[in-house]
C-alpha positions in Angstrom: -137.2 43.2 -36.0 -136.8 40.5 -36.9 -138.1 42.5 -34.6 -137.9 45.9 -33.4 -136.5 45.2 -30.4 -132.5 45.0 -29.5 -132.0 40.9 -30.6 -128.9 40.7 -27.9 -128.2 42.4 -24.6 -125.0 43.8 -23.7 -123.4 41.0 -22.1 -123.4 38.9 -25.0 -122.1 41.1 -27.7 -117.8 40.3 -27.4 -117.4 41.2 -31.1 -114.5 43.7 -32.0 -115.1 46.0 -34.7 -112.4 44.4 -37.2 -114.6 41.4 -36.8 -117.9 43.0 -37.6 -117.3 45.8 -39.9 -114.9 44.2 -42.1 -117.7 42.9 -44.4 -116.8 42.0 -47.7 -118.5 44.0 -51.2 -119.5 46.6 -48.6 -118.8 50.3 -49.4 -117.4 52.4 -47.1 -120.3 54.9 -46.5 -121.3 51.8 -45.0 -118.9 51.1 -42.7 -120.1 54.0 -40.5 -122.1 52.6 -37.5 -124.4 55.2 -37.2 -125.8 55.1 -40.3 -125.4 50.7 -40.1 -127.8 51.1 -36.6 -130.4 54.0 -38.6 -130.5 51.7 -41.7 -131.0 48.6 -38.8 -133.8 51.0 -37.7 -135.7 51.6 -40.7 -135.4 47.7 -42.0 -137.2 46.6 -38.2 -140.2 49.4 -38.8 -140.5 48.4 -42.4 -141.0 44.8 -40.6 -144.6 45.5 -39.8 -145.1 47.5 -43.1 -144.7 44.4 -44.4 -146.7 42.5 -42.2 -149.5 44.3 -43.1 -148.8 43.8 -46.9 -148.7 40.5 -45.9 -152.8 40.3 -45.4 -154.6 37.7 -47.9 -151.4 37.5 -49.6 -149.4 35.2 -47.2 -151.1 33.5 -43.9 -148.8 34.4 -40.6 -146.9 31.5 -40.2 -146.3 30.4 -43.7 -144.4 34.2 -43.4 -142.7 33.7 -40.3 -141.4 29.9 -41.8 -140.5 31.4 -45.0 -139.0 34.2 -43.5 -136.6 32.3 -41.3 -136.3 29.8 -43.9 -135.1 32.4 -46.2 -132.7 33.6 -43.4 -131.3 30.0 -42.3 -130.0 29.0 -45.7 -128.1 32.6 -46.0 -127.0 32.5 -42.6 -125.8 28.6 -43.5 -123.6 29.6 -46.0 -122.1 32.4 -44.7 -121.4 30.6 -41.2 -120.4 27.1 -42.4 -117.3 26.9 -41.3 -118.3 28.6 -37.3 -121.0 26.1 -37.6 -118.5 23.4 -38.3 -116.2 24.3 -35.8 -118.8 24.7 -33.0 -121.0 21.6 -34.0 -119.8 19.6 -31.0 -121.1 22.4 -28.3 -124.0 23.4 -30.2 -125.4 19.5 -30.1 -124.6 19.7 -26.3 -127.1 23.0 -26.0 -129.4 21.9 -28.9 -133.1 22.0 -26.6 -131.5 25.5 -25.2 -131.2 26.7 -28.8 -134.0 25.0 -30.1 -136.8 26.7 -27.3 -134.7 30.4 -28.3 -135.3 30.4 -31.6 -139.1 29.1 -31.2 -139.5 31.9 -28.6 -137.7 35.1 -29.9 -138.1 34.1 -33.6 -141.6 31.6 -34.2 -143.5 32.6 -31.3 -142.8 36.6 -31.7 -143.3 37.3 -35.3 -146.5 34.7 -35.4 -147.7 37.3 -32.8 -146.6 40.3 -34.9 -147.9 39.4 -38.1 -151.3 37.9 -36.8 -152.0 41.2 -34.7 -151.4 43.4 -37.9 -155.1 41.5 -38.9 -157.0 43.6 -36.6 -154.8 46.2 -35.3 -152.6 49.7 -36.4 -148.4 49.3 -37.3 -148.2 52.0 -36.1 -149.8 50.4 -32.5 -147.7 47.6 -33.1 -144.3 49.6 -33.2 -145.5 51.6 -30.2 -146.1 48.4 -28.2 -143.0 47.1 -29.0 -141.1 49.4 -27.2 -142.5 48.0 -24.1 -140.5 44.8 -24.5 -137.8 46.7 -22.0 -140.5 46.7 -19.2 -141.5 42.7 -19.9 -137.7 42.1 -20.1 -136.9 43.7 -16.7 -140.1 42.0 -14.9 -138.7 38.9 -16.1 -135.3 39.3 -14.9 -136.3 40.4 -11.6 -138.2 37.1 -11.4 -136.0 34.6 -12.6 -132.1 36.3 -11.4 -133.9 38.7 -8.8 -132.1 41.9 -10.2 -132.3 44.7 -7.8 -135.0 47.8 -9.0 -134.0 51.3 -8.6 -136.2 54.0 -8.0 -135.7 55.4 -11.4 -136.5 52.2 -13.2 -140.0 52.1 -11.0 -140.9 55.6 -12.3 -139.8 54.6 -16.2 -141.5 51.7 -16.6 -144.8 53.6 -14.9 -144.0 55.4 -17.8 -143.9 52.9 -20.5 -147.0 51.0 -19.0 -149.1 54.3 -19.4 -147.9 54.6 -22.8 -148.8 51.1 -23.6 -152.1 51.0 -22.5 -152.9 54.5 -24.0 -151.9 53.3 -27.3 -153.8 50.1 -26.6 -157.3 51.9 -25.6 -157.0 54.6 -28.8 -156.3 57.5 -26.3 -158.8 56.8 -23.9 -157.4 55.0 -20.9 -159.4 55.8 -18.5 -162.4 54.1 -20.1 -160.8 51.0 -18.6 -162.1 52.1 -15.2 -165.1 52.8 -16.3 -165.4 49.4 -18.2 -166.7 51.5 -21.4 -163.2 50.5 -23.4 -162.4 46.9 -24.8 -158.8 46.4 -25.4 -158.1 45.7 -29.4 -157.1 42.0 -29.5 -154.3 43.0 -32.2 -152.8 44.8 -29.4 -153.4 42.1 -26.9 -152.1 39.4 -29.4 -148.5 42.0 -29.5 -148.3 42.3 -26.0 -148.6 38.8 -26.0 -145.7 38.3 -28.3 -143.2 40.9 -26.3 -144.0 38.6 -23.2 -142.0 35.7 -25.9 -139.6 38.1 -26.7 -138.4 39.5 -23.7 -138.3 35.7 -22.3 -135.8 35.3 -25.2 -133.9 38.5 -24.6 -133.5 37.2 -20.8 -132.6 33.4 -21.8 -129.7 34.7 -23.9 -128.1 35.1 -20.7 -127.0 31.6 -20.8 -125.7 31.8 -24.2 -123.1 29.2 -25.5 -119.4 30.5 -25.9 -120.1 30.2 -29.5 -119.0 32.3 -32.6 -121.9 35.0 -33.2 -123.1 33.4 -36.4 -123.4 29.9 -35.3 -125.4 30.9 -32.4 -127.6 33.1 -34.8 -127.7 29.8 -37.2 -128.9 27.5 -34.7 -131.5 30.3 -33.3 -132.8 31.0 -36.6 -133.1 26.7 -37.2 -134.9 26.7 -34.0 -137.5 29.2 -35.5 -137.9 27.3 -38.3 -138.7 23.8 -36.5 -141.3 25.7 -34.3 -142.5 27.4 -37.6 -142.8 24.0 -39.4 -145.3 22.8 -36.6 -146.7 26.3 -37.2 -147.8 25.5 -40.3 -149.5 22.1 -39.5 -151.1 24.4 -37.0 -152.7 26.6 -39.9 -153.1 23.9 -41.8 -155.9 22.5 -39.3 -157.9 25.8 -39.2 -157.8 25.9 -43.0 -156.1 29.3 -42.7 -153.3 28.3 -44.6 -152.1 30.9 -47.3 -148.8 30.1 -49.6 -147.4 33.1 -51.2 -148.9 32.9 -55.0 -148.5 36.7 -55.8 -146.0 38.9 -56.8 -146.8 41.1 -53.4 -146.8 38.1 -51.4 -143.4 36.7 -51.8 -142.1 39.9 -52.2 -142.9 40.5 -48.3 -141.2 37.1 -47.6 -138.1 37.8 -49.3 -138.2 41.3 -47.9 -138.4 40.0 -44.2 -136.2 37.1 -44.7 -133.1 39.1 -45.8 -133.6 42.6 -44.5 -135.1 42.6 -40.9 -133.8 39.3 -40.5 -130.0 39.0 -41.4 -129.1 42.6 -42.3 -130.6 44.2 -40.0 -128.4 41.8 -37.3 -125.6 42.4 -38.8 -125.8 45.9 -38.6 -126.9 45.7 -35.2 -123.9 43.9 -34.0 -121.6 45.8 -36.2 -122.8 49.4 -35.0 -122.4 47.9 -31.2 -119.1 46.7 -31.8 -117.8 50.3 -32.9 -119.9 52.3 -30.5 -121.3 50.6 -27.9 -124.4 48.7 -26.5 -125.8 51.5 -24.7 -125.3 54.4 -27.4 -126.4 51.5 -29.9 -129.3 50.8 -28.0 -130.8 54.4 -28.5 -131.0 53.8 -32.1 -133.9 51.6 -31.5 -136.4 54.5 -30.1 -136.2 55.2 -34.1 -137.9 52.0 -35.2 -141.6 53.3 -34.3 -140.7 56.5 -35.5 -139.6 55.0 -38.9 -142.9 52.8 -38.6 -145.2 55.9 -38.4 -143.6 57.6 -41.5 -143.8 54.1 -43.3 -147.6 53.7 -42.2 -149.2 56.9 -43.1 -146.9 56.9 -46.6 -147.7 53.3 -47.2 -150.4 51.9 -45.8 -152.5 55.4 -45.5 -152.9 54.9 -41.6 -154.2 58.4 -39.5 -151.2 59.3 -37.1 -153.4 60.6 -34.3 -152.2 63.3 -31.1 -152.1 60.1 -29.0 -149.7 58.1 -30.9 -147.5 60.9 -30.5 -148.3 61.1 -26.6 -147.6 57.6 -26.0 -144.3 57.3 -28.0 -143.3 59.9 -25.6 -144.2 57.9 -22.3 -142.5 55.0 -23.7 -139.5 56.0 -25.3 -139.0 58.4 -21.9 -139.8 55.5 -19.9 -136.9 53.4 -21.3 -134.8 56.3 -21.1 -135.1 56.8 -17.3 -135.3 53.1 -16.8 -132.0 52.7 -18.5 -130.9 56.0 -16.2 -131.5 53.8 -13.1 -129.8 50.8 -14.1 -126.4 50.7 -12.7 
């Protein structure tokens, strides 16, 4: 996903579909927005394939800068003349934009590729489904949404899942006091807590053309990222990308999770909807697991399958009982 989690809520996605799917060199299989949002899918699982490819190839936050660098200067090109025309109102919100992008993109993947150190992608993927949950704890704190009782018994739900995936099956060795949590999974849920901050702060997004406001979220992440790296720097944990495998994963996640996969994104829920696009995310663990056990050789256990079931349900009836 950048992440694997929906970059924009409903109420900021105002795109038509002549705006989104007309994109130029595309063929027209591509043009279909269900297979746009599966592709979308697959490129945000592969994210944490890659993460884990990533290991004493490429330090976290040399990725994450590279990986927004990589996206910034594509994204620059393409939008130049949106970021032209909006210059004046994006100076006006520049700290707005500039603690975004350090949230949802810096502060996120620097927690997604650091946990991948010590814990599962397929954990990961399963965790980040939970980013719903931090996103609706969040907005009932700062804009005091209302909850429904359907919402109460989802998120239950996804918090099971979550710490069932966490513990390796064995939640109730929390009581018990027998079960430490992993810190890889403690480091993600760390991260969704950035992301769903992120997801609720694009409430007060600019009345900005789509691909400036991604350009100036995207330089946000790479000003947070450049601290980043002073930050590794200092620990001596700083690892530049001098193999073939390494910058391969950079380039990967620069261009596919990154800027594709949002333009997909956006596309498919032009043509079909936030709420039928949104679905299409339950696939990203899903295309994660596959991905892990073909690539990486990880052990799909009966729990993994367990909590992606309390999870993705969760949502599901959350979404039920939002009005």
């Amino acid at each position: 996903m950048q992440s694997s989690a929906c970059p924009f809520p409903r109420r900021t996605l105002t795109l038509t579909p002549a705006q989104t799917l007309s994109i130029p060199f595309m063929p027209a299989i591509f043009k279909n927005p269900y297979l746009l949002l599966t592709i979308t899918a697959l490129f945000w699982g592969g994210n944490a394939i890659a993460g884990k490819f990533a290991i004493d190839h490429v330090s976290p936050m040399v990725l994450t800068f590279g990986r927004w660098a990589i996206a910034l200067t594509i994204i620059g090109i393409i939008g130049r003349a949106h970021i032209a025309n909006d210059w004046q109102k994006l100076k006006q919100r520049w700290f707005y934009l500039l603690m975004m992008g350090g949230f949802g993109y810096t502060a996120f993947n620097f927690a997604l590729y650091s946990a991948l150190h010590y814990t599962s992608a397929i954990n990961i993927t399963i965790e980040q489904t939970a980013m719903p949950f931090f996103i609706f704890v969040i907005s009932f704190l700062v804009y005091r949404t209302s909850i429904q009782s359907l919402q109460i018994i989802g998120y239950a739900l996804t918090v099971i899942g979550v710490i069932v995936t966490a513990t390796n099956g064995t939640p109730l060795a929390l009581l018990e006091g027998t079960s430490g949590l992993n810190r890889g999974d403690l480091i993600m849920l760390g991260g969704g807590i950035f992301y769903a901050a992120y997801s609720v702060g694009l409430r007060a997004k600019p009345d900005i053309h789509w691909q400036s406001f991604l350009a100036s979220l995207i330089a946000g992440g790479v000003v947070f990222a450049s601290f980043g790296l002073f930050y590794e720097m200092a620990r001596g944990e700083l690892l530049f990308p001098t193999t073939f495998q390494g910058a391969a994963v950079v380039a990967y996640a620069g261009i596919f999770p990154s800027l594709v996969s949002q333009g997909f994104f956006l596309a498919g829920v032009a043509a079909i909807g936030a709420n039928r696009a949104g679905i299409f995310i339950n696939l990203v663990p899903v295309f994660a697991a596959i991905l892990s056990v073909m690539m990486l050789g990880e052990q799909l256990y009966p729990y993994h399958a367990l909590a992606f079931c309390l999870v993705v349900g969760g949502v599901l009836i959350a979404q039920r009982g939002t009005r």
